[in-house]
N, C-alpha and C positions, 0 to 999 in steps of 0.2 A: 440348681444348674440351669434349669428352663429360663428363668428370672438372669441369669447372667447372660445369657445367649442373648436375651433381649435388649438388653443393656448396649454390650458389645454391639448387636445389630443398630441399635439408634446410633451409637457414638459414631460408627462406618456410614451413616449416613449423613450424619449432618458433618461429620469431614468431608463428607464428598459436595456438600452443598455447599460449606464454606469455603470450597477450591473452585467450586464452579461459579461460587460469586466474585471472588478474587480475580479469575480468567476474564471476566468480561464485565471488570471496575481497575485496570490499572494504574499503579500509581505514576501522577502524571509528570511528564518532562518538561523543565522550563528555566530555560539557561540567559544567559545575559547577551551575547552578541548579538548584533543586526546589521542588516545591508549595510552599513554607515561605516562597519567597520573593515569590509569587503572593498570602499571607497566609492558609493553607491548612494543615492536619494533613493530614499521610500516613501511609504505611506503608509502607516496604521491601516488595517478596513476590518471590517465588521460583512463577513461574507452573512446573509439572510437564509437558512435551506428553504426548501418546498415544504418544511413539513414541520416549520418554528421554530428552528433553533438558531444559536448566533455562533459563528465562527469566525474565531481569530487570525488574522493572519496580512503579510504584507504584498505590496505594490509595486515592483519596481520598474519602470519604466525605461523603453532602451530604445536603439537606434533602429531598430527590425520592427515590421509591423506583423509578425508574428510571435505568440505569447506560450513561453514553455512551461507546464504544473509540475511542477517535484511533490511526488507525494509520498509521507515515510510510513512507517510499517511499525506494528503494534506496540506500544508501549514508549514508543516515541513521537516527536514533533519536530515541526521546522528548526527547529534549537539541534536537530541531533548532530553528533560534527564527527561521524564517522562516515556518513555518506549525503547529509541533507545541504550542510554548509559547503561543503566541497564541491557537488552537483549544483548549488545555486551560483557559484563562483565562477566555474569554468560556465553555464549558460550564458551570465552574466557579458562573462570574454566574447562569448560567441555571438553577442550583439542580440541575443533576443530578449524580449520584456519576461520578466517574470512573474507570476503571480503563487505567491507560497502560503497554505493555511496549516494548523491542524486539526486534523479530523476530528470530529464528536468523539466527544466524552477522552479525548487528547487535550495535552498542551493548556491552552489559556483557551481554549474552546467551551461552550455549554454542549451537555450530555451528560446523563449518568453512565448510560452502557456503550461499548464498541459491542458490534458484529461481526467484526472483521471479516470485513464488504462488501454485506448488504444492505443495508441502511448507509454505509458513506459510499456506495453510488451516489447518492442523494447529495453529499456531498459535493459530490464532483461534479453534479449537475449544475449544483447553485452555484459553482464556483465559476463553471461559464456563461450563466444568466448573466451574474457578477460584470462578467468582464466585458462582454457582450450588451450589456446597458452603461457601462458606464468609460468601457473603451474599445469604440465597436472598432475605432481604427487602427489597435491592435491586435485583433483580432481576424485577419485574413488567413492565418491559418493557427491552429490550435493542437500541441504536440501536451503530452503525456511525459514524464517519467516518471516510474512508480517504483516502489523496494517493496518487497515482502507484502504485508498487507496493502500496500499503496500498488505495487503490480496487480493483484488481484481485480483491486479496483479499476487499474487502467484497460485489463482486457475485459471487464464489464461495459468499462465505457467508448472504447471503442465498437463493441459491438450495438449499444442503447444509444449513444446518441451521433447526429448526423453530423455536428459541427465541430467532435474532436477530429482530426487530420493521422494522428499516425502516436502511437507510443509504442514506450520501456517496458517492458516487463520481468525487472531484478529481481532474481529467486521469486518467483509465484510461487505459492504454493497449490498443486492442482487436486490432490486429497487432501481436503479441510481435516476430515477426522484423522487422520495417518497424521498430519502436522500437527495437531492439536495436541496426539497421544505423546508423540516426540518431544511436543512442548512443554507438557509436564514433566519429562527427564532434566528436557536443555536448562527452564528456567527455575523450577523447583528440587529437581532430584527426587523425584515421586516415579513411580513404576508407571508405566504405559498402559498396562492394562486397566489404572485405576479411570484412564478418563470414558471406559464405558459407561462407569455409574456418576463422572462428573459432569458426562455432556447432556442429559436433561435439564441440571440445575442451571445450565448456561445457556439452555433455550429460554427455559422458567423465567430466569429471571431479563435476559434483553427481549424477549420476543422475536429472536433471527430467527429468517426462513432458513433452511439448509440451501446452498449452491451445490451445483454440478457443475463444476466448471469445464469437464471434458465437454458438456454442452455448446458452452460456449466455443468451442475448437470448431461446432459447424456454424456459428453466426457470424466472428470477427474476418469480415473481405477488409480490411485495411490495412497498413504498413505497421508491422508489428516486431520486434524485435526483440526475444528473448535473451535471457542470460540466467545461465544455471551453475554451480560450481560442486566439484565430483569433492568436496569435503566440506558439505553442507549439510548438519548433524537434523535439519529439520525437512528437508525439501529435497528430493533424490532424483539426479537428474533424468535415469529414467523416466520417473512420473511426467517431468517437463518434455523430454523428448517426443513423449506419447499424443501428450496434447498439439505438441509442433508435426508430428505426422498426418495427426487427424485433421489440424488446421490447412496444412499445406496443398490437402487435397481441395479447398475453397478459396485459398488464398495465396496470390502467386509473390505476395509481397513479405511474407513472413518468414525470420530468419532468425536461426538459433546460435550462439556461441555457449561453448559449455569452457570452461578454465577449471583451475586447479584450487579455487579459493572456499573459504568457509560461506554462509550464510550472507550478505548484501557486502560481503567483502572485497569482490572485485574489483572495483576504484580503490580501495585501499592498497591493497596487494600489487596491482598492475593498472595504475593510473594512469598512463600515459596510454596505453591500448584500450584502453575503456572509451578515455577521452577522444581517442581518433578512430573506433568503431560508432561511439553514438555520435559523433559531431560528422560523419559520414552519412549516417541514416537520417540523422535531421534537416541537414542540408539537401539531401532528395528530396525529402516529402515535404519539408515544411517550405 
C-alpha cells in the first residue's frame, strides 16, 4: 500500500510538472496575413532585446509621426485575428505608424519560455530602443495597446519607462495566480486548485519573478485606459476596478470602461465603440 501511495504521489507530481512546463512553453501561433494585405507597406525587422534575444516582427510606416505597439496576449502573436489584425487595421486608419512584434518564446520570435510579463517588459523596452534608433521621427510620442498578457505588459511599461506616452490595458490581468488558476479550467479543463502544486514548476522552469501588479496601481502617473468585461471567465472585473481605484488616487488620467464581453472580446463584440473610445484616448495623448 505504502509503495502505491508513492507511486501515485510521483505520478501527481510530475503531472503537475508537465502542466507547468506546458503553461510557460506554448504552442506557437503563426498565420499567413501581413500589412500588405490590410493595403499597407511594411518591413520585416528583427527587434534585438536588452538581454539577447531576437524578435520578430513588422514596420509599418504612416502619415503621423507618432508610433502605436499592439501587443497580444499569451499564446498568441501578431497573426491573431480576433483582436491583433483588427487593432493594427483601424490604427493603421487612424494614420499612426505601427510597430507590431511577438513576444518571446511567441510567434516567429526566439525564446524558450514566456513569463507572462516580466521578462517581455524587456521586450517592450527593446522594441522602443528599436524604434527610437532607427525611427526617432516617428517617434514623438509612443502609445501602447496591450490585450491580456500584452495589457499587463503595457501597465509595466508605462510605469518603467519615460518615453512610452499613454496605453490600453484590454483585460489585464491584475492576480496573476487567480488568472493562472482560472487558466487551467478556461484552456485545459484541469481543476483550479491543481495550479498550487503547478505554479513552482512554472517558476522552475522560466525563472519569472512574481508581479504585484496592484503595485503598480501607485507608480503608473500616465494616461491609462482600461478595459474589463463582466463575462470574462479569466479576469473579474472587480480585480480590474480595484487596481483603477487604487491608480486613480495618483493618476488623474486613468479611465476604466467595463462592457458586457468575454475575455480581449470587446472589439469583437462592440467594435465600433471600442474604436471610438481608444481612437478618443489616443487622440488626446498622443
Amino acid at each position: 500500500m505504502v509503495w502505491i501511495l508513492i507511486f501515485l504521489l510521483f505520478l501527481f507530481i510530475a503531472f503537475s510538472a508537465f502542466v507547468g512546463y506546458k503553461m510557460v512553453k506554448p504552442p506557437r501561433f503563426i498565420g499567413s496575413w501581413t500589412p500588405k494585405d490590410l493595403g499597407y507597406d511594411y518591413e520585416d525587422v528583427t527587434i534585438e532585446t536588452r538581454d539577447g534575444l531576437k524578435l520578430s516582427g513588422w514596420w509599418i510606416p504612416n502619415e503621423k509621426n507618432s508610433t502605436v505597439i499592439p501587443l497580444h496576449g499569451y499564446t498568441r502573436s501578431r497573426w491573431d485575428d480576433v483582436y491583433m489584425k483588427q487593432t493594427t487595421e483601424f490604427l493603421l486608419k487612424e494614420g499612426y505608424s505601427v510597430l507590431v512584434f511577438d513576444f518571446r518564446a511567441h510567434g516567429k520570435s526566439e525564446g524558450t519560455y514566456t513569463t507572462v510579463g516580466e521578462r517581455e517588459l524587456i521586450d517592450v523596452l527593446s522594441a522602443v530602443d528599436w524604434l527610437k534608433k532607427n525611427h526617432p521621427e516617428k517617434a514623438e510620442g509612443i502609445g501602447l495597446v496591450g490585450f491580456s498578457m500584452g495589457a499587463v505588459v503595457t501597465i509595466l511599461a508605462l510605469a518603467e519607462d519615460e518615453r512610452v506616452t499613454c496605453g490600453v490595458a484590454d483585460s489585464p490581468p491584475i492576480y496573476l495566480d487567480r488568472t493562472g488558476a482560472r487558466g487551467l479550467k478556461y484552456f485545459a479543463n484541469l481543476p483550479e486548485w491543481l495550479y498550487t502544486f503547478v505554479k513552482p514548476f512554472t517558476k522552475l522552469f522560466s525563472g519569472a519573478k512574481e508581479l504585484n501588479m496592484l503595485e503598480y496601481a501607485d507608480k503608473v502617473r500616465k494616461p491609462l485606459l482600461l478595459i474589463a468585461g463582466e463575462k470574462d471567465p479569466l479576469v473579474k472585473v472587480d480585480e480590474v476596478r480595484e487596481f483603477y481605484e487604487r491608480n486613480r488616487r495618483v493618476n488623474p488620467n486613468v479611465e476604466l470602461w467595463v462592457t458586457d464581453a468575454p475575455h480581449v472580446r470587446t472589439l469583437k463584440f462592440h467594435p465600433e465603440e471600442w474604436k471610438t473610445r481608444v481612437r478618443s484616448f489616443l487622440a488626446k495623448h498622443l
